[in-house]
SEFIDO-643528 format. One record per atom (N, C-alpha, C): residue number from 1; atom name; x, y negated, z. Coordinates in steps of 0.001 Angstrom, whole numbers, plus 500000, padded with zeros to 6 digits. Atoms other than C-alpha are relative to their C-alpha. Example, Ala and Ser with C-alpha at 12.3 -4.5 7.8 and 13.67 -1.06 7.14 Angstrom:
% residues 2
    n  atom       x       y       z
    1     N  500890  501190  500000
    1    CA  512300  504500  507800
    1     C  500900  498800  500000
    2     N  499180  501190  499940
    2    CA  513670  501060  507140
    2     C  499230  498910  500730
END
This chain:
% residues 263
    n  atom       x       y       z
    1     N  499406  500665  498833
    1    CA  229221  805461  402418
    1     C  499746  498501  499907
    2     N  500565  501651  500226
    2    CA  227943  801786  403283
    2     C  501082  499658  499949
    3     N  498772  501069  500149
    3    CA  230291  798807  402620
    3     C  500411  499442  501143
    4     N  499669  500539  498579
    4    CA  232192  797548  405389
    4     C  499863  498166  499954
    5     N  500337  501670  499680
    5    CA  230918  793713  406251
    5     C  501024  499618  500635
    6     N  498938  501054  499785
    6    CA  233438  790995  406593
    6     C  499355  499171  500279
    7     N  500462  501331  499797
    7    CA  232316  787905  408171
    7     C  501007  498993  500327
    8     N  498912  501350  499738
    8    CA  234482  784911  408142
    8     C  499440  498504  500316
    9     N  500590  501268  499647
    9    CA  233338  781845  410457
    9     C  500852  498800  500195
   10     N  498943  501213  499625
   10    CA  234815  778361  411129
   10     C  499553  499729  501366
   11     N  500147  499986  498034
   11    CA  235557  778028  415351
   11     C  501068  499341  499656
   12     N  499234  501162  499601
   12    CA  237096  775196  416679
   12     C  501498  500753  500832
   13     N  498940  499300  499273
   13    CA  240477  775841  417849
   13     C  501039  498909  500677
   14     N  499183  500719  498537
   14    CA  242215  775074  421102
   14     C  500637  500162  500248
   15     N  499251  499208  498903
   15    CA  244753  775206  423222
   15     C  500211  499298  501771
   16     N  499864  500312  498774
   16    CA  245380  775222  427044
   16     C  501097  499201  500334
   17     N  498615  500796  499575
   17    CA  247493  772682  428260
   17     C  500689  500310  501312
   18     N  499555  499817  498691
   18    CA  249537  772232  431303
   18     C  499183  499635  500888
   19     N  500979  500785  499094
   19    CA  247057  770486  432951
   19     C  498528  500349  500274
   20     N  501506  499595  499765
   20    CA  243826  772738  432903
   20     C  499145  499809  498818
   21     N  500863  500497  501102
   21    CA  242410  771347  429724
   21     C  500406  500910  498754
   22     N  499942  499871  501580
   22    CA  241822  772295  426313
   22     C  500162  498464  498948
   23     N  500151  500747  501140
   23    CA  242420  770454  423437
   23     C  499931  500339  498687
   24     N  500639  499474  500861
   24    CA  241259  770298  420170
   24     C  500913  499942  498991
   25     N  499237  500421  500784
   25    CA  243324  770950  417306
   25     C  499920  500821  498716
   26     N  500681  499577  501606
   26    CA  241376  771640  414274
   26     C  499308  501124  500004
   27     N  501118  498518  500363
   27    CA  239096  774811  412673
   27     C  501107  500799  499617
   28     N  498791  498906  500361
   28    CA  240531  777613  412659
   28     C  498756  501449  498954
   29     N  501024  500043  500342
   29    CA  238750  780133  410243
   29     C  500362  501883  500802
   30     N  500288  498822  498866
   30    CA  237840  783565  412472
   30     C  499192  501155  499285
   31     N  500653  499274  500850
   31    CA  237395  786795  410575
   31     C  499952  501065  500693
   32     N  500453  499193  499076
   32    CA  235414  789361  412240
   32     C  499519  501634  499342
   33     N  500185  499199  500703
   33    CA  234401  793106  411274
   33     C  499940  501021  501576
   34     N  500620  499062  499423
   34    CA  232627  795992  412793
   34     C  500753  501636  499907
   35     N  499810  498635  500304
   35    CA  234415  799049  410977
   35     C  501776  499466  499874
   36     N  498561  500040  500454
   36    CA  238555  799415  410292
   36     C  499799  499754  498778
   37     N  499895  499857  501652
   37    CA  239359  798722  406864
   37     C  501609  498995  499226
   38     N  498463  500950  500945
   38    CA  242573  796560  404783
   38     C  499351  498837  500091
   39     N  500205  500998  500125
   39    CA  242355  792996  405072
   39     C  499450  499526  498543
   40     N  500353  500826  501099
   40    CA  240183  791056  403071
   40     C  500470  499401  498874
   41     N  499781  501147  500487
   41    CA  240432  788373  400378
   41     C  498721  499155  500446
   42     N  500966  501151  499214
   42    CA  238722  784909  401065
   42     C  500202  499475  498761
   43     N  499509  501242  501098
   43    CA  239377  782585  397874
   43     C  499349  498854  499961
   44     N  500827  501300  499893
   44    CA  236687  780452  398746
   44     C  500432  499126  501151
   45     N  499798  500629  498716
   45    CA  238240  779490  401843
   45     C  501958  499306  499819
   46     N  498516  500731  500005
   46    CA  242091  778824  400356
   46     C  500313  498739  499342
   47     N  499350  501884  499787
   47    CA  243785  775654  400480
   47     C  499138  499198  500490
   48     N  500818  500903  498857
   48    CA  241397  774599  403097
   48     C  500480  499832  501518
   49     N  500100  499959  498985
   49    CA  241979  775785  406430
   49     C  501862  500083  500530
   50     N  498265  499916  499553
   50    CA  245611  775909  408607
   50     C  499925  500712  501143
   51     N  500004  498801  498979
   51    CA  244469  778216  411096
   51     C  499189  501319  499560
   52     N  500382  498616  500856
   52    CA  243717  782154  410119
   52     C  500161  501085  501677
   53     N  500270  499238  498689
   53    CA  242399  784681  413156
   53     C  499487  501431  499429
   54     N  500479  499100  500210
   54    CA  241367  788287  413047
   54     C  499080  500886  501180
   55     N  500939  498616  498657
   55    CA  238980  790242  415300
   55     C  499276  501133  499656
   56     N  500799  498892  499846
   56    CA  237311  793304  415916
   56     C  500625  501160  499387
   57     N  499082  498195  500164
   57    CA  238432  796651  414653
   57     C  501149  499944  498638
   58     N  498652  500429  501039
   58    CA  241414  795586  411954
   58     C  500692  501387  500270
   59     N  498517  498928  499703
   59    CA  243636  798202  411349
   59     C  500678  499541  498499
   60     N  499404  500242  500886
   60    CA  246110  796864  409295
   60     C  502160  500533  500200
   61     N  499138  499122  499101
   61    CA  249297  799075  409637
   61     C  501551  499048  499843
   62     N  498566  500755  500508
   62    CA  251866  797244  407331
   62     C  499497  499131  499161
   63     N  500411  501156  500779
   63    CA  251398  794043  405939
   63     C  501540  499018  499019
   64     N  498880  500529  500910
   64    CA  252831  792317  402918
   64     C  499543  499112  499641
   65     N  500164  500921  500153
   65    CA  253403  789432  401367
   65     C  498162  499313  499068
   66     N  500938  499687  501396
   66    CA  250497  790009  398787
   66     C  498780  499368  500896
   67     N  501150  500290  498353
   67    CA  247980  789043  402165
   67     C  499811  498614  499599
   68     N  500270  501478  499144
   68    CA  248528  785862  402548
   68     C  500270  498502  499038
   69     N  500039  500801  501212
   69    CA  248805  784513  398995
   69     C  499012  499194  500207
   70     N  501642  501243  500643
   70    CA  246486  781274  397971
   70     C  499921  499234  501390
   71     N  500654  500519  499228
   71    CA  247016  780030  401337
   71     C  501053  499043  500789
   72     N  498455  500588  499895
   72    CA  250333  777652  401264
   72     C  499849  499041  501154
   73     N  499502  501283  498550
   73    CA  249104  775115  404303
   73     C  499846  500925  501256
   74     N  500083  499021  498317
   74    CA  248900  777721  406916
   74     C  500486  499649  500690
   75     N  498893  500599  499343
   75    CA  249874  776233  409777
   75     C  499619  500969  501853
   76     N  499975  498752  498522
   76    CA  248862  779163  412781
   76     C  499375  500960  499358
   77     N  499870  498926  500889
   77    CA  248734  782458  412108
   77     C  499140  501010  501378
   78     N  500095  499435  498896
   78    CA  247074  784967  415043
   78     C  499833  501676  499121
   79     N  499860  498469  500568
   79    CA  247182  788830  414060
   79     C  500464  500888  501364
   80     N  499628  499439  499221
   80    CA  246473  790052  416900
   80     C  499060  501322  500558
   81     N  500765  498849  499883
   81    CA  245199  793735  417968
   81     C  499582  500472  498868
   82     N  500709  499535  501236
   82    CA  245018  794833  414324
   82     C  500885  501490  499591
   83     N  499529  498537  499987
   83    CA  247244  798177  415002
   83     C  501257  499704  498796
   84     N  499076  500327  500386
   84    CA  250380  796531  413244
   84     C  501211  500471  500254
   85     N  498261  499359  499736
   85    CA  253734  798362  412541
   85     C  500873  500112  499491
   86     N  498513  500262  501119
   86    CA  255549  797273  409922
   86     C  499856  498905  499597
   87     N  499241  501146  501263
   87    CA  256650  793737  408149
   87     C  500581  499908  499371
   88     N  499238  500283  500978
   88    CA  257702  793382  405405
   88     C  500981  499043  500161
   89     N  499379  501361  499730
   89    CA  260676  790888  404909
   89     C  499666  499023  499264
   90     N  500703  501450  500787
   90    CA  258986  788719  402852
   90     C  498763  499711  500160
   91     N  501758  499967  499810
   91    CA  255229  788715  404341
   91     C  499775  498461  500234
   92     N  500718  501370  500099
   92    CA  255319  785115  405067
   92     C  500530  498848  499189
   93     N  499409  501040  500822
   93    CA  257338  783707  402230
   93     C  498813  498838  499372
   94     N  500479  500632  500504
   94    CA  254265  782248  400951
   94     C  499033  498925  501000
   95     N  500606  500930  498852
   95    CA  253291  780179  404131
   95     C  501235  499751  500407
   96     N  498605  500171  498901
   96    CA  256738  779687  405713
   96     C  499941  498672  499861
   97     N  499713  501583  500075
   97    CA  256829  775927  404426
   97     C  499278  499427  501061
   98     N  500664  500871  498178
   98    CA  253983  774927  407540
   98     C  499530  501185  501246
   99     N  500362  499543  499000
   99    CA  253679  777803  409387
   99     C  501045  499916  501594
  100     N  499512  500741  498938
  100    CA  254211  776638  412759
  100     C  499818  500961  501028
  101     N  500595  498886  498728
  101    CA  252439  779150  415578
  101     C  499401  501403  499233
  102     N  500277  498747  500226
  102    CA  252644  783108  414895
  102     C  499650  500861  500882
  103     N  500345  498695  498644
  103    CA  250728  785212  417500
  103     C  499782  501657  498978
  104     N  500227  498867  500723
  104    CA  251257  789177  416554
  104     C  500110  500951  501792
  105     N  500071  498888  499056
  105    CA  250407  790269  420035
  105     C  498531  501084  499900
  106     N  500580  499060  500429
  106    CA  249311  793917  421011
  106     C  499626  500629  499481
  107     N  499643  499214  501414
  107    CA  250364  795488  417840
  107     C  500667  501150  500301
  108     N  499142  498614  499895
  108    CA  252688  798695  417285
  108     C  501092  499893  499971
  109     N  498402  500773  499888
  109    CA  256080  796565  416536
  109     C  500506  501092  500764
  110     N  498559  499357  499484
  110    CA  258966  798770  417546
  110     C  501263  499401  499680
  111     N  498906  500842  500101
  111    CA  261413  796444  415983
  111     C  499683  498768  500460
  112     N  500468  501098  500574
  112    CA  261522  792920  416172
  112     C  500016  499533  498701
  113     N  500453  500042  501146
  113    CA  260738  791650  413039
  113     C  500875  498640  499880
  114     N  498704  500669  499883
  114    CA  264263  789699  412488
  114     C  499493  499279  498828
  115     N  500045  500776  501552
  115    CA  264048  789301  408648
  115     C  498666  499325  499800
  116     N  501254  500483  500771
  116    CA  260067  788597  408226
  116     C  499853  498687  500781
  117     N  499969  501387  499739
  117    CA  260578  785513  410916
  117     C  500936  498940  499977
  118     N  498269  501005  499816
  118    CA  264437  784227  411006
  118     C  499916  499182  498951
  119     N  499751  501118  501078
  119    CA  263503  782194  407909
  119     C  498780  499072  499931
  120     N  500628  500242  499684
  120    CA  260724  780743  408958
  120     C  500331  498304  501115
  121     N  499975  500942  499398
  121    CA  261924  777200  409511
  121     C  499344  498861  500619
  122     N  500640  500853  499320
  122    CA  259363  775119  411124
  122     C  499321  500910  500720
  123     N  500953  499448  498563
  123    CA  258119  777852  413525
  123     C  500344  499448  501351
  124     N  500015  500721  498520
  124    CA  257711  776396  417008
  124     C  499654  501083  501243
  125     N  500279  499715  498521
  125    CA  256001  779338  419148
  125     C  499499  501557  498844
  126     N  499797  498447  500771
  126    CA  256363  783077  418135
  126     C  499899  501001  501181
  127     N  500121  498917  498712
  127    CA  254559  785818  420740
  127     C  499468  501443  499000
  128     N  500096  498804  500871
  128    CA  254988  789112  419905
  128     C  499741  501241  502006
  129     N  500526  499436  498932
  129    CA  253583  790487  423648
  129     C  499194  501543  499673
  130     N  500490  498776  499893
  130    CA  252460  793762  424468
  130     C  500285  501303  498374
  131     N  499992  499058  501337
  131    CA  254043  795787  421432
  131     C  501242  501431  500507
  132     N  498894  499158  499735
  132    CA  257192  798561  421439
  132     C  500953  500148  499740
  133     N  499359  500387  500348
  133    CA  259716  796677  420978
  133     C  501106  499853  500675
  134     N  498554  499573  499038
  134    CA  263415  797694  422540
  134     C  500988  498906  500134
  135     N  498902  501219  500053
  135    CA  265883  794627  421555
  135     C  499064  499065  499518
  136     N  499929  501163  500855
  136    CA  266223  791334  420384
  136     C  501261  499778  499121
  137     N  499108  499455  500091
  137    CA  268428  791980  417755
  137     C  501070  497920  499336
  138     N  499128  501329  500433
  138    CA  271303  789054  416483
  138     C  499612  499538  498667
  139     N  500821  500694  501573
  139    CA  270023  786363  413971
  139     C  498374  500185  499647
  140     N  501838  499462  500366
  140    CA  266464  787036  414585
  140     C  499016  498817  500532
  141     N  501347  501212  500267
  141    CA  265007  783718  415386
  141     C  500496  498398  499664
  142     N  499939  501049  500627
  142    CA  264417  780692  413836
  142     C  500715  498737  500136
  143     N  499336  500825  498901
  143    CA  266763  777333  414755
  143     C  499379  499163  500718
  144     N  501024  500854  499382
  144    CA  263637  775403  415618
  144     C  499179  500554  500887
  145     N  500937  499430  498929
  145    CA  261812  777998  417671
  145     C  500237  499320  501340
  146     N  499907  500510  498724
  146    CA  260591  776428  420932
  146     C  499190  500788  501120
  147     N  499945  499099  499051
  147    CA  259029  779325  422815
  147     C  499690  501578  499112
  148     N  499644  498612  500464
  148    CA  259308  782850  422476
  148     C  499088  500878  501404
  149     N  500534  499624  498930
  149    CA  257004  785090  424422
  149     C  500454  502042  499892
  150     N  499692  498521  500615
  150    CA  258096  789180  424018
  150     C  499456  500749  501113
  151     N  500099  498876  498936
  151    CA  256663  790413  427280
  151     C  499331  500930  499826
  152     N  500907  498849  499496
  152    CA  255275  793402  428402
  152     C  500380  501001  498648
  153     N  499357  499476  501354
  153    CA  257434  795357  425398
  153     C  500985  501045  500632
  154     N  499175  499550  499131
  154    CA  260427  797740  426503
  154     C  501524  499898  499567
  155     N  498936  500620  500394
  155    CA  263283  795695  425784
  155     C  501171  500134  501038
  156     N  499296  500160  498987
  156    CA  266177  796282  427582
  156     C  501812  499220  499312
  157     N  498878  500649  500504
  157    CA  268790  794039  425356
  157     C  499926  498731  499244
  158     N  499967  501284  500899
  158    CA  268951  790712  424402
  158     C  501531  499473  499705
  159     N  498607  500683  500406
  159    CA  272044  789656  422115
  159     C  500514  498844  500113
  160     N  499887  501243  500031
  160    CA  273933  787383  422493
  160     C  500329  498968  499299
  161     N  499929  501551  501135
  161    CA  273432  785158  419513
  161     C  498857  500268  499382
  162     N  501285  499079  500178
  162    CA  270037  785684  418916
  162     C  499680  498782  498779
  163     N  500148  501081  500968
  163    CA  269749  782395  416368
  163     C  500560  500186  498954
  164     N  499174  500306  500847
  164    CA  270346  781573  413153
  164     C  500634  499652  499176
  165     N  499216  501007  500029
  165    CA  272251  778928  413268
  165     C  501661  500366  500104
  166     N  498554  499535  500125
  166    CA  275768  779339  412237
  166     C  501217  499579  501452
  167     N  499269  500107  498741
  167    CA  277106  777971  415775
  167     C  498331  500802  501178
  168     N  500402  499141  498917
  168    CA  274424  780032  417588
  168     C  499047  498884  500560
  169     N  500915  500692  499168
  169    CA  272304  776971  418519
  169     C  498521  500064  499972
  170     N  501342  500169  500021
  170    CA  268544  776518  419044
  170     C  499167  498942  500698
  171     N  501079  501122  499220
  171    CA  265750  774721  420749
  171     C  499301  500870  500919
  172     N  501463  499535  499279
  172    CA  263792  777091  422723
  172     C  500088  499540  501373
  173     N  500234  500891  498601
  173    CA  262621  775674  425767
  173     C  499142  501110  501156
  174     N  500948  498879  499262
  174    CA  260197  778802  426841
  174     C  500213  501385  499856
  175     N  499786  498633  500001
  175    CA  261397  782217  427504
  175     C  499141  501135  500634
  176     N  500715  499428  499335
  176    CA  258874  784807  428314
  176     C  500578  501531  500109
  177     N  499629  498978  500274
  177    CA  260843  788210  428854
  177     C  499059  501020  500817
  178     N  499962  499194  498206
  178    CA  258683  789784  432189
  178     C  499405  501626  498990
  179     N  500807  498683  500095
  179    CA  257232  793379  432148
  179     C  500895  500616  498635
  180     N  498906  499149  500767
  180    CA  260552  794908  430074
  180     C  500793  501106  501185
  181     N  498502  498825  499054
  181    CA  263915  797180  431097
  181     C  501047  499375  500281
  182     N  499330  500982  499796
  182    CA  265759  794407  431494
  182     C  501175  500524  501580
  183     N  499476  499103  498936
  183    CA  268606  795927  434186
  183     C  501299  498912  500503
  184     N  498819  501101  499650
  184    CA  271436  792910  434028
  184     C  499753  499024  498758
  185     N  499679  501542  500759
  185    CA  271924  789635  432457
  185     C  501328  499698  499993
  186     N  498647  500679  500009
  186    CA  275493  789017  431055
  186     C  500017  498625  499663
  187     N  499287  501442  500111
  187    CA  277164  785933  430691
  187     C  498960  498775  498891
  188     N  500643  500707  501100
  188    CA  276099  784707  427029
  188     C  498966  500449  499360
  189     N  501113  499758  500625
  189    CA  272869  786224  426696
  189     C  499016  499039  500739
  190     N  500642  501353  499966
  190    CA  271421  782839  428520
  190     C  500628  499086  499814
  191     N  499194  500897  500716
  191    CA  273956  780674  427734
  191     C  499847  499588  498760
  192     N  500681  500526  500998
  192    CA  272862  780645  424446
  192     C  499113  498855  499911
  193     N  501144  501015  499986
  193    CA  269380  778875  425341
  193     C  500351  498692  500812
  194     N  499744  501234  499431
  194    CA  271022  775329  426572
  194     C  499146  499335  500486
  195     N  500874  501367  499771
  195    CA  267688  773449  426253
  195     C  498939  500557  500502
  196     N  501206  499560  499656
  196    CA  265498  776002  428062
  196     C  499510  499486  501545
  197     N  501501  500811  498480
  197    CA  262646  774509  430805
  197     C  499721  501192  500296
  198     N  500786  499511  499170
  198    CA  260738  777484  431530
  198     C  500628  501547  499850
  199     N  499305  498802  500519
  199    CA  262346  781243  431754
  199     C  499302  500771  501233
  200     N  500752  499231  499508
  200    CA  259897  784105  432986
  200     C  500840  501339  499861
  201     N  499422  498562  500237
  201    CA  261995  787387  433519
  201     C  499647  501030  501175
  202     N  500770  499332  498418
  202    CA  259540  789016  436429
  202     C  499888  501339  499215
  203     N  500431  499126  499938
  203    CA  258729  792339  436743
  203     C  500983  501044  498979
  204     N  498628  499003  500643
  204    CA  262447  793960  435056
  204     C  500000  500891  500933
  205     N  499009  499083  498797
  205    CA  264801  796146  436855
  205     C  500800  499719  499993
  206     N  498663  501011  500224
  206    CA  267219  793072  436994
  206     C  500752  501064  501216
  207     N  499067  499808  499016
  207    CA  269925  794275  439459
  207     C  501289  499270  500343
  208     N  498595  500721  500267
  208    CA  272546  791831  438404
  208     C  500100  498888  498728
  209     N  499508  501255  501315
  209    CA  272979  788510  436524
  209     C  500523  499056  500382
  210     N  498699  500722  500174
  210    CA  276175  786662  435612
  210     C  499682  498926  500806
  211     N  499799  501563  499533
  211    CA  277081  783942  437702
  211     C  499911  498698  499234
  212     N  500025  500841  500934
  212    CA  277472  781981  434738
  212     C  498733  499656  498977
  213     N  500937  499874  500720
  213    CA  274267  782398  433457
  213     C  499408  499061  499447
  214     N  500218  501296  500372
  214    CA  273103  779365  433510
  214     C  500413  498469  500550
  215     N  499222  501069  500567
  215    CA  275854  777321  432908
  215     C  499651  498775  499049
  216     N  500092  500963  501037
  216    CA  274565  775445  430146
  216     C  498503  499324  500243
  217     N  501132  500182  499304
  217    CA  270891  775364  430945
  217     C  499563  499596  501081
  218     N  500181  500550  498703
  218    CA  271234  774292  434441
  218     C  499402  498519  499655
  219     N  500399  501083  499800
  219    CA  270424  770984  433648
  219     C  498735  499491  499231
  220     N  501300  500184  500243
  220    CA  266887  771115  432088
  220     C  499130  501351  500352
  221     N  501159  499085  499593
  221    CA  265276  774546  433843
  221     C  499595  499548  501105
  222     N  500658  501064  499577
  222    CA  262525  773237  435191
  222     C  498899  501711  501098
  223     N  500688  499090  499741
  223    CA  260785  776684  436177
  223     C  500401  501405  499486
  224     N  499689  498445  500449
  224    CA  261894  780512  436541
  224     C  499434  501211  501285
  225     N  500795  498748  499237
  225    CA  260613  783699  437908
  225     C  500665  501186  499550
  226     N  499410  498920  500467
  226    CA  262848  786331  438515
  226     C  499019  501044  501355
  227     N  500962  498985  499040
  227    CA  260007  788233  440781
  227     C  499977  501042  499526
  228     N  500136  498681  500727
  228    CA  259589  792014  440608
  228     C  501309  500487  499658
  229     N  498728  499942  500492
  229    CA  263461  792672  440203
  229     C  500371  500941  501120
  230     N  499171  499317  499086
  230    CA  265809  794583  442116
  230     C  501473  499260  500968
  231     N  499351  500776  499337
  231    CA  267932  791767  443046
  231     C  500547  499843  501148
  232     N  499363  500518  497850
  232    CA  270310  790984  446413
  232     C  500114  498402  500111
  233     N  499906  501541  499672
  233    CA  271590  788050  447720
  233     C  501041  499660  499184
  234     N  498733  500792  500793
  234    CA  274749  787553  445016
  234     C  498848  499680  498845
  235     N  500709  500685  500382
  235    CA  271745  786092  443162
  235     C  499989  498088  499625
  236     N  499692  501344  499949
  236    CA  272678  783246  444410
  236     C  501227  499107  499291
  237     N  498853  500790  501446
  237    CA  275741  782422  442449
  237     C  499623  499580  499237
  238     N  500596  500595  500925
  238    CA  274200  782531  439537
  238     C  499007  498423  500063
  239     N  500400  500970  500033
  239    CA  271943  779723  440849
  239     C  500324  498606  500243
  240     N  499370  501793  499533
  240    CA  274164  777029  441880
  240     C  500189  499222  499252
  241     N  499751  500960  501060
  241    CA  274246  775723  438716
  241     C  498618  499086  499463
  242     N  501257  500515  500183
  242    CA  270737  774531  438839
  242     C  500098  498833  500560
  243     N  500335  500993  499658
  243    CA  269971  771163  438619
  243     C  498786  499470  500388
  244     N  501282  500864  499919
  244    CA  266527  770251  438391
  244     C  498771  500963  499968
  245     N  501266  499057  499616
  245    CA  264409  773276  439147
  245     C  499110  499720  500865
  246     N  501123  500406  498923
  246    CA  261327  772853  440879
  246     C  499273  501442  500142
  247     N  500576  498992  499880
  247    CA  259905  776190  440721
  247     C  500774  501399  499874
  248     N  498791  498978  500275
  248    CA  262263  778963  441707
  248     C  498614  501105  500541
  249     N  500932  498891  499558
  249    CA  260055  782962  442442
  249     C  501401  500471  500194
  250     N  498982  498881  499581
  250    CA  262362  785483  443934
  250     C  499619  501292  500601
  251     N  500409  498691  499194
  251    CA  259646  787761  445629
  251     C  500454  501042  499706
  252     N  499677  498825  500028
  252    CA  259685  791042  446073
  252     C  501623  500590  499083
  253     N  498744  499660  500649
  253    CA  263259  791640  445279
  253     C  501136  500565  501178
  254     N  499394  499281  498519
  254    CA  265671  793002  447953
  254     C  501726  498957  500198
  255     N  499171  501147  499532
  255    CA  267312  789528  448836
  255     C  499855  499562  501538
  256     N  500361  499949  498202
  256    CA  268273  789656  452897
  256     C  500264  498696  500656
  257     N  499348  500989  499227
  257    CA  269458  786018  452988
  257     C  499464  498915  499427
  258     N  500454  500966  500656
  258    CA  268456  782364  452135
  258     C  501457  499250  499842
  259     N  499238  501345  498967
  259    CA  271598  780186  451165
  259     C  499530  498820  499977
  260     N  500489  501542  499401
  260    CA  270716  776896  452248
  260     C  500840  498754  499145
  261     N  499485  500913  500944
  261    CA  273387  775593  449577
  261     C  499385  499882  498477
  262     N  500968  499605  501480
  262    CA  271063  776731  447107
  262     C  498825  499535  499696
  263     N  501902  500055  500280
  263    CA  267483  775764  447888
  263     C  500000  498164  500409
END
């Protein structure tokens, strides 16, 4: 049986801004492969690089800490499409000191993966998209996380103390929930996020969320999209607490009225 070829290149790595552009923000190193097989080793490449990518046919089912040894400045992580379905709780003890950006979308996830990121204090942006993942369970993300992307998963519960921070606080500023089971929104399951700007919850089966919802948040959401919902017009409660929105969606939802104290 031939050997399965690993190729590991250095590609510039970007990201999209708000504004149409890319920018550049360092090599990232991009490891590619033709056949399935267990993740590599690299040793020639550790304590160099701070970005780590995987492509092409990965099947890596459960990953442990043992991975990602020799490689303490990691500072983005992507693992994505490699048929992933278990974490360990200690898989990124040996990067946690700079890892900053964890993409593990379009994996197998059925949990969220509470313990292998909640300690993970300088993460900033944690998408765990397209996996099979039911909750968000309490104490499962970081106090510095600043967006969170979980869509397209079949979540139909987010707790309400999802931080953890011993008063429940955080930073996230970007909520991506859409394409879940999402069926109501109580009280303090946005109340929590005080300092959130952008909150995407399209394409649920909202039918109902708290008047109070965003109580605390009213005064920095800047952009939300509750499109794709099942929504009426007591919708509108909940929104009167908005201060400074500029981008409200409401389509397709079964709302028969505009109030005019609202928009």
């Amino acid at each position: 049986m031939p050997a399965v070829e690993t190729t590991c290149v250095i590609e510039p790595y970007t990201n999209l801004t708000s504004y149409g552009t890319y920018i550049h923000l360092g090599d990232m190193l991009a490891c590619y492969q033709d056949q399935t097989n267990t993740m590599p080793s690299f040793p020639e490449y550790n304590q160099t690089f701070k970005s780590l990518a995987f492509y092409g046919k990965w099947v890596m089912r459960h990953l442990h800490k043992s991975l990602l040894s020799g490689i303490p400045f990691m500072e983005r992580l992507q693992l994505q499409n490699i048929g992933l379905q278990h974490l360990s709780c200690d898989v990124f003890t040996n990067i946690r000191e700079e890892l900053t950006i964890l993409n593990l979308d379009d994996n197998m996830l059925t949990h969220f993966p509470a313990c292998s990121v909640n300690t993970l204090y300088r993460l900033k942006e944690l998408t765990l998209s397209k996996n099979f993942i039911n909750c968000i369970p309490e104490h499962s993300l970081p106090n510095f996380l600043e967006t969170l992307d979980v869509s397209y998963n079949q979540i139909s519960v987010v707790n309400h103390a999802v931080s953890t921070d011993v008063h429940n606080e955080n930073l996230l500023k970007t909520f991506n929930i859409t394409g879940n089971n999402l069926s109501s929104i109580n009280k303090n399951e946005l109340q929590q996020f005080s300092t959130l700007q952008i909150l995407d919850a399209s394409e649920n089966k909202l039918v109902y969320i708290h008047p109070r919802s965003f109580i605390t948040s009213g005064r920095h959401l800047l952009v939300i999209d509750l499109s794709q919902n099942q929504l009426t017009s007591t919708i509108w409660l909940a929104l009167e607490n908005l201060q400074r929105v500029q981008n409200l969606n409401l389509s397709h939802n079964q709302i028969d009225r505009i109030d005019d104290n609202k928009v």
